[in-house]
C-alpha positions as a Markdown table, in Angstrom:
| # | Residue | x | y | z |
|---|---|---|---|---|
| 1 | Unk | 78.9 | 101.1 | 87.1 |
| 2 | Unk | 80.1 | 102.4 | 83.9 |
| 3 | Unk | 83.1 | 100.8 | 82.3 |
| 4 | Unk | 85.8 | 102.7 | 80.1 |
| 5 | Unk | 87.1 | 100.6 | 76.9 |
| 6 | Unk | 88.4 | 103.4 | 74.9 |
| 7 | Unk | 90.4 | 105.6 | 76.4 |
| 8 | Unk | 94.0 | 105.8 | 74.4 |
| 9 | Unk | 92.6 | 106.9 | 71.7 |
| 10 | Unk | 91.7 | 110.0 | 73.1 |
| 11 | Unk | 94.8 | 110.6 | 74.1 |
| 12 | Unk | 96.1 | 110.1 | 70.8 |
| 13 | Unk | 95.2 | 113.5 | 70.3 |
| 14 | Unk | 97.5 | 116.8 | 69.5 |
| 15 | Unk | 95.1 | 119.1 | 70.9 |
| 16 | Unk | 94.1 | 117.1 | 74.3 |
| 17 | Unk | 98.4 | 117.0 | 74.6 |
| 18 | Unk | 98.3 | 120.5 | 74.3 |
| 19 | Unk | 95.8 | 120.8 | 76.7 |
| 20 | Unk | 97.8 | 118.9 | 78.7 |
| 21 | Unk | 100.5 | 121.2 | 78.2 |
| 22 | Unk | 98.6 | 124.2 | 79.4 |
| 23 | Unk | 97.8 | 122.8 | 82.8 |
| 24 | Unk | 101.2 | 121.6 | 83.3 |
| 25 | Unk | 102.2 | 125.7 | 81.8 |
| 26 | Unk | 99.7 | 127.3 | 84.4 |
| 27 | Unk | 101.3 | 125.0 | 87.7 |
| 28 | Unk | 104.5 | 125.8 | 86.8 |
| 29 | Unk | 107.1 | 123.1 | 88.6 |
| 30 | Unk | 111.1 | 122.4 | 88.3 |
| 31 | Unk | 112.6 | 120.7 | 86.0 |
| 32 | Unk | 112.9 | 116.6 | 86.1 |
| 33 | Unk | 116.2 | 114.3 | 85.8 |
| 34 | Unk | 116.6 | 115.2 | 82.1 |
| 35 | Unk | 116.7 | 119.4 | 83.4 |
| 36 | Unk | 114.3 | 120.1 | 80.9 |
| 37 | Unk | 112.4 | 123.3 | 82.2 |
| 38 | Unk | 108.5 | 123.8 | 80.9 |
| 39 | Unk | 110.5 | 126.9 | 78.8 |
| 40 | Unk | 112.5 | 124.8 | 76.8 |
| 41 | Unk | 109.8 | 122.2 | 75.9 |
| 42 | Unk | 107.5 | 125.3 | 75.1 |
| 43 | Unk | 110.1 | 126.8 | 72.7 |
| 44 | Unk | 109.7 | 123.5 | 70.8 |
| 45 | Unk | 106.0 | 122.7 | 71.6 |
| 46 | Unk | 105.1 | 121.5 | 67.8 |
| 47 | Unk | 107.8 | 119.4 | 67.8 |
| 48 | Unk | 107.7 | 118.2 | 71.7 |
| 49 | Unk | 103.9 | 117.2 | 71.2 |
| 50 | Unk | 104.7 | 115.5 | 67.8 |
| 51 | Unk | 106.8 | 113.5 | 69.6 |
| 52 | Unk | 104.8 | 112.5 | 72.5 |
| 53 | Unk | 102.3 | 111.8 | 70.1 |
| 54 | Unk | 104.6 | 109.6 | 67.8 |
| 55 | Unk | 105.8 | 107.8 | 71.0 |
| 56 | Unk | 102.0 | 106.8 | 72.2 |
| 57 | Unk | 101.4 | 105.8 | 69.2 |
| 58 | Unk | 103.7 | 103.4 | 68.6 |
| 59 | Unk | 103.7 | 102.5 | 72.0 |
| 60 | Unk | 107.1 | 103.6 | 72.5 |
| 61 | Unk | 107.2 | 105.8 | 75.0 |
| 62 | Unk | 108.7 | 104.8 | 78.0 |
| 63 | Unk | 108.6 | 107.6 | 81.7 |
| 64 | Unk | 111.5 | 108.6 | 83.0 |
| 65 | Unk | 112.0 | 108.3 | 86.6 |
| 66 | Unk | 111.4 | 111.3 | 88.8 |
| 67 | Unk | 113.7 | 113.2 | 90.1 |
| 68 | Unk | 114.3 | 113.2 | 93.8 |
| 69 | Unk | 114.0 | 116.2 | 96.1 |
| 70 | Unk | 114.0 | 116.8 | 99.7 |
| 71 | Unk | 112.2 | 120.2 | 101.5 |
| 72 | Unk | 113.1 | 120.9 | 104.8 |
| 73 | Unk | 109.4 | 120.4 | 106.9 |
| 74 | Unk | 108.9 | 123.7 | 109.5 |
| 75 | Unk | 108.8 | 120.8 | 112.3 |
| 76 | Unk | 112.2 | 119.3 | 111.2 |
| 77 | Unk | 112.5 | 116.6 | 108.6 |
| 78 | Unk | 111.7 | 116.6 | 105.0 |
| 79 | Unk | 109.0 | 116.0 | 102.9 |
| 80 | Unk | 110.7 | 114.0 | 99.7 |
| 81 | Unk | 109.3 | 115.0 | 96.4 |
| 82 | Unk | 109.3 | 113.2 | 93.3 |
| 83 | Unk | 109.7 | 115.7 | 90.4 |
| 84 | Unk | 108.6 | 114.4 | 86.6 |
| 85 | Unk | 110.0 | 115.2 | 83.6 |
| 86 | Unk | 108.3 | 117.7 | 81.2 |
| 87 | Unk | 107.6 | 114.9 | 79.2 |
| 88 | Unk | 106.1 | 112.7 | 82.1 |
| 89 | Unk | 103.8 | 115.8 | 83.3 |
| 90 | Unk | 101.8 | 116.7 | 79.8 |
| 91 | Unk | 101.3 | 113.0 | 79.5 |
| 92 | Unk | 100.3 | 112.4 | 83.2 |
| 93 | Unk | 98.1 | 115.4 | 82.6 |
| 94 | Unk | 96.2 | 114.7 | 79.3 |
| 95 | Unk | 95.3 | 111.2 | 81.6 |
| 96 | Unk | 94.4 | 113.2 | 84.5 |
| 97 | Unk | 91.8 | 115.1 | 81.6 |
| 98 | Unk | 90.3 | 111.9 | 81.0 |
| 99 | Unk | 89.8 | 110.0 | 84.1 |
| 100 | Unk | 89.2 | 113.1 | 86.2 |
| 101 | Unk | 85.0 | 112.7 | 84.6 |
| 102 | Unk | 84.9 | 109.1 | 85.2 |
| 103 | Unk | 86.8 | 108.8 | 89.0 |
| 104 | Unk | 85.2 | 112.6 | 90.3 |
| 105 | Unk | 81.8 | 111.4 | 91.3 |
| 106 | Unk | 83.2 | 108.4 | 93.5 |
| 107 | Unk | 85.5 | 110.2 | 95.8 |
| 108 | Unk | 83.6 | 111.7 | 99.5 |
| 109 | Unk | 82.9 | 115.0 | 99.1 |
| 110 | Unk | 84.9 | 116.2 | 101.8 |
| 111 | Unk | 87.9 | 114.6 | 100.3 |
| 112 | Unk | 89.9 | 117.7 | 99.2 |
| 113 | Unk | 93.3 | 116.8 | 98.0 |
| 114 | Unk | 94.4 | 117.0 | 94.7 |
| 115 | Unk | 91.1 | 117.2 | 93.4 |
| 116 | Unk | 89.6 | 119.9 | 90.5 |
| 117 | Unk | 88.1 | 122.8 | 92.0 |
| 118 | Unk | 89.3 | 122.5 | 95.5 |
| 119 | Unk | 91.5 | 124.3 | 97.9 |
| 120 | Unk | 92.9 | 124.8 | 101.0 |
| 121 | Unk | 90.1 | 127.6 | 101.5 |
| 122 | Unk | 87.4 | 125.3 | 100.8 |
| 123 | Unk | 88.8 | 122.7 | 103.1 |
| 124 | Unk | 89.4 | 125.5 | 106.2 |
| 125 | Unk | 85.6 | 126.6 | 104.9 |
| 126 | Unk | 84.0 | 122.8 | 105.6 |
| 127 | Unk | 85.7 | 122.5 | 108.7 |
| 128 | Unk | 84.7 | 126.1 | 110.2 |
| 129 | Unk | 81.1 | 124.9 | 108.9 |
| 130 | Unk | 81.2 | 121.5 | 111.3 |
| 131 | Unk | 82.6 | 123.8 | 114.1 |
| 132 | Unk | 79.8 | 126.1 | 114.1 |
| 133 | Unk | 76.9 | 123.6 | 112.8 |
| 134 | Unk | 78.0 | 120.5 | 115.2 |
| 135 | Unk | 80.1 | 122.3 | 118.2 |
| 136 | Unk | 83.1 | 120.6 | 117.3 |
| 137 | Unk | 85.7 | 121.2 | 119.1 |
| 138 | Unk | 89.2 | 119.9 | 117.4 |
| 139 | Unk | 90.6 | 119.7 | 114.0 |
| 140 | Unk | 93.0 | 116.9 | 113.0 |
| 141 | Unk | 95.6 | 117.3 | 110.9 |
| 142 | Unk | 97.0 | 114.7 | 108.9 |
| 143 | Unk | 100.1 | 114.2 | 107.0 |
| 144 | Unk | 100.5 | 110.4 | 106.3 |
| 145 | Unk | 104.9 | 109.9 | 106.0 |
| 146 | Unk | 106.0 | 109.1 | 102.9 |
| 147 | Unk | 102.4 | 108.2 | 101.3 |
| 148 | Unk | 102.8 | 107.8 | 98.2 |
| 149 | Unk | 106.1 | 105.8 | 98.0 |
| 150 | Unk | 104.0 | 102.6 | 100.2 |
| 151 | Unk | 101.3 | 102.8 | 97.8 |
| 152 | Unk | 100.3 | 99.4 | 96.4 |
| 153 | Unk | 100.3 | 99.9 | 93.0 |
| 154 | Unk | 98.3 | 96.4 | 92.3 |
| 155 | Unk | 96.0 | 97.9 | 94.2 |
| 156 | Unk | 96.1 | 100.9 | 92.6 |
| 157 | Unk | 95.6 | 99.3 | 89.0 |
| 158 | Unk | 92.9 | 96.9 | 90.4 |
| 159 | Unk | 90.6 | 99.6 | 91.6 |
| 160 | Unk | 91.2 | 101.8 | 88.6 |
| 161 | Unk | 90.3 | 98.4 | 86.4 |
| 162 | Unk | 87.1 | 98.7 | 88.4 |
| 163 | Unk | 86.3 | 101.6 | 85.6 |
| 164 | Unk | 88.5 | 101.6 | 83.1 |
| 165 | Unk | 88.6 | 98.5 | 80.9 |
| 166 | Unk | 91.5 | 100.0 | 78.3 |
| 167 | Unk | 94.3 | 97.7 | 78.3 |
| 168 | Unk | 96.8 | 100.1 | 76.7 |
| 169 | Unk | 95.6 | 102.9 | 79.0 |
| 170 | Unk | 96.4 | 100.7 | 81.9 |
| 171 | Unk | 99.8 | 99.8 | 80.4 |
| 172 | Unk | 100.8 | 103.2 | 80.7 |
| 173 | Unk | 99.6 | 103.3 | 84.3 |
| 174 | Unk | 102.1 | 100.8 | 84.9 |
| 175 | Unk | 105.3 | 102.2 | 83.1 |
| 176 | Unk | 104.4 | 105.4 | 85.4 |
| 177 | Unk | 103.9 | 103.6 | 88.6 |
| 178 | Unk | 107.7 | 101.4 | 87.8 |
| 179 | Unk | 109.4 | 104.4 | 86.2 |
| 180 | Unk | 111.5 | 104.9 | 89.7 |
| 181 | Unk | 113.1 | 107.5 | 91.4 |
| 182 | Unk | 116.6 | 109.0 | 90.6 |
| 183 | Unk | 118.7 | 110.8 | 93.7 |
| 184 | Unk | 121.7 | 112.6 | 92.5 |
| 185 | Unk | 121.6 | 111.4 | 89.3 |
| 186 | Unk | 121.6 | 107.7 | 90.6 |
């Protein structure tokens, strides 16, 4: 298995932040703790990216915590939501760029979430196919509470270490996974 040594690097890059920025641009989102909307970063872009930039270089930059939201679930309930900063996103992007080659060819191909390329479509698609090809019967639907709050992040880094060998890369891992969450501005 191939490692990664030199990955920060890449991201010291204007244009891979601005790529960053695009995705971020095209998903749209709300505003994290500091308000910041994806408007008012872009009205300053340059100068925003400059600053990221500056930041990673000098090892500087530090996440803010997310900011805390709660949407009401149809059943009853809510589903809590951890909103990033502007900031947070186009750097949690620009890593997303990098790792997505390296991690994409290890997951199970019937693994949809969050993943490049899929969609709810293609998951309702699969699952018509195993009803029609295997006479399947039932369809479960997950939705495991509050996932990704009881994630081990040792783990997390471990298995990502697996691949990617780049201390400073993993660093950053780590001031996102300990960055916290803010409620009500607390």
């Amino acid at each position: 298995m191939k490692g990664y040594y030199s990955l920060y690097g890449r991201l010291l890059n204007k244009a891979q932040l601005y790529k960053g920025f695009k995705n971020v641009w095209k998903a749209k989102g709300a505003a994290g703790i500091d308000r910041q909307s994806l408007s008012d970063f872009a009205s300053n872009l340059s100068d925003n990216l400059y600053q990221l930039l500056l930041e990673l270089k000098t090892k500087q930059y530090q996440p803010q915590p997310v900011r805390r939201v709660e949407i009401p679930k149809e059943g009853g309930g809510v589903r809590l939501l951890g909103i990033p900063t502007v900031r947070n996103k186009v750097i949690q992007q620009t890593l997303n760029d990098l790792f997505s080659p390296i991690f994409e060819e290890q997951f199970h191909p019937s693994s949809f979430g969050y993943r490049p390329n899929r969609s709810c479509h293609d998951v309702i698609n699969k699952a018509t196919m195993f009803i029609r090809r295997y006479g399947r019967q039932h369809l479960v639907d997950m939705d495991l509470s509050k996932c990704f709050d009881k994630l081990d992040h040792e783990l997390i880094i471990s298995s990502i270490r697996k691949r990617v060998t780049d201390g400073s890369v993993l660093e950053l891992l780590n001031l996102f996974l300990k960055s916290g969450v803010m409620v009500d501005g607390h």
